[in-house]
N, C-alpha and C positions, 0 to 999 in steps of 0.2 A: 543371174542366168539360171536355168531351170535347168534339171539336173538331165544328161541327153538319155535318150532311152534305147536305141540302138545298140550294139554291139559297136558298128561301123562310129556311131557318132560319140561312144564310149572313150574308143578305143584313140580318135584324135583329139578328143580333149584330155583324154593322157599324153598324149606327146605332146600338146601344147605346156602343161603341169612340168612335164621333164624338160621344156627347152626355158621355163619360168624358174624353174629349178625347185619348186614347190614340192619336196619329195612327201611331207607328211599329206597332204590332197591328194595326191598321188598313190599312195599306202591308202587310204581312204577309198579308194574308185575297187580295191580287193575286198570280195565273201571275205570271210573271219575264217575257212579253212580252205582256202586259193590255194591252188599250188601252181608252183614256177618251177618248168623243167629246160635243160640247158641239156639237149641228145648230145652233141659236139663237146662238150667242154674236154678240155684236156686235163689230164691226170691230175689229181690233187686242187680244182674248182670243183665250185660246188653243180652236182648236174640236177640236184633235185630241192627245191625248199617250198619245208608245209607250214600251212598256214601266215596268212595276213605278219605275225608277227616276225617270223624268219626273213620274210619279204622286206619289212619293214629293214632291221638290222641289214640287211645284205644293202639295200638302197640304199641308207642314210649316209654316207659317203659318199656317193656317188657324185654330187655335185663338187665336189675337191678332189677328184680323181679326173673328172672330164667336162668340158664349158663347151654342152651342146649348142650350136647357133641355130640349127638348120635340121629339117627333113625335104627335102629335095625331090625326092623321088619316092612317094607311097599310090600303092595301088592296092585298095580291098577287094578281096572277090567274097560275093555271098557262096555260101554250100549247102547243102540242102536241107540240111542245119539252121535257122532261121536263129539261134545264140551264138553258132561260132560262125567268124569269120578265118580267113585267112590273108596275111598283110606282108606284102613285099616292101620292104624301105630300107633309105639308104640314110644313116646319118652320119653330119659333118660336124663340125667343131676343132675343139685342139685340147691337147691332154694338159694337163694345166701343171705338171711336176716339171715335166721339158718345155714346154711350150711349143712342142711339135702336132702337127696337123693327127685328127681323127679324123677317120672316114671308115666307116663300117658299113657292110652291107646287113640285112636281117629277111629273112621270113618266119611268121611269128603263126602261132595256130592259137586263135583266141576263142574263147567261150564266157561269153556274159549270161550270167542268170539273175535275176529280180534286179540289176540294174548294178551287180558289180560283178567283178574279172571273177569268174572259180576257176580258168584254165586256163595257162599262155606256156607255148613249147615255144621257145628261143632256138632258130638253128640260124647261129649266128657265126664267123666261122673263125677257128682258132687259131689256124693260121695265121691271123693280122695278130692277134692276141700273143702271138711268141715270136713276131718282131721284135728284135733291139729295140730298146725306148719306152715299147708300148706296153710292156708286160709287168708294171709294177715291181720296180726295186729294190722296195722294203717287201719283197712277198706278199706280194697283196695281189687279187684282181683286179678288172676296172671298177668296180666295184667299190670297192678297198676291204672286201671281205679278205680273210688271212685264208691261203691256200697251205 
């Protein structure tokens, strides 16, 4: 497959990557100084990580914290901005500690340049995040970064 050139067509072959569980391809689709901002995160998450490599560590667990199935509901809008997009989704799964159901909602504010991620603001909402269950009980995020 040829590698997509879009923003828009970037940005779903990364959630295809995260439901393959393919985090290192995934880590891969991130510029070398990407940053990932999390506005909402609650007290003691992380709301900001620079560069590819933080990204990388924050990710690499991710697939033994949660066994995505599904994106259900994603809608890109272009902005006037022809690198960044902005993406409404909803993903499902189940958290793989409990075995109880995920379902998260996201809107994501993405910026591709020469053909990888240098921007994504996650306002994803915290609230489900400090549900009983869902909040990581060895202190960890979903993520399984240590908060």
């Amino acid at each position: 497959m040829s590698a997509p050139t879009s923003p828009a067509d970037l940005f779903r072959h990364s959630l295809r990557l995260l439901l393959d569980k393919d985090i290192p391809a995934w880590v891969a689709l991130w510029a070398e100084d990407g940053l990932m901002e999390f506005p909402f995160a609650p007290a003691g998450w992380p709301a900001r990580l620079e560069g590819r490599e933080a990204i990388a560590a924050y990710m690499r667990p991710y697939p033994s914290r949660i066994d995505l199935h599904d994106f259900p509901a994603l809608t890109i809008h272009q902005t006037t901005d022809p690198e960044t997009i902005v993406v409404e989704m909803r993903g499902v799964g189940r958290l793989v500690e409990t075995g109880g159901p995920f379902d998260m909602t996201y809107i994501a504010v993405v910026t591709v340049r020469d053909g990888h991620i240098t921007s994504y603001r996650d306002y994803w909402n915290p609230l489900a995040a400090l549900t009983p269950g869902t909040d990581g009980t060895d202190g960890t995020d979903f993520a399984g970064s240590s908060r």
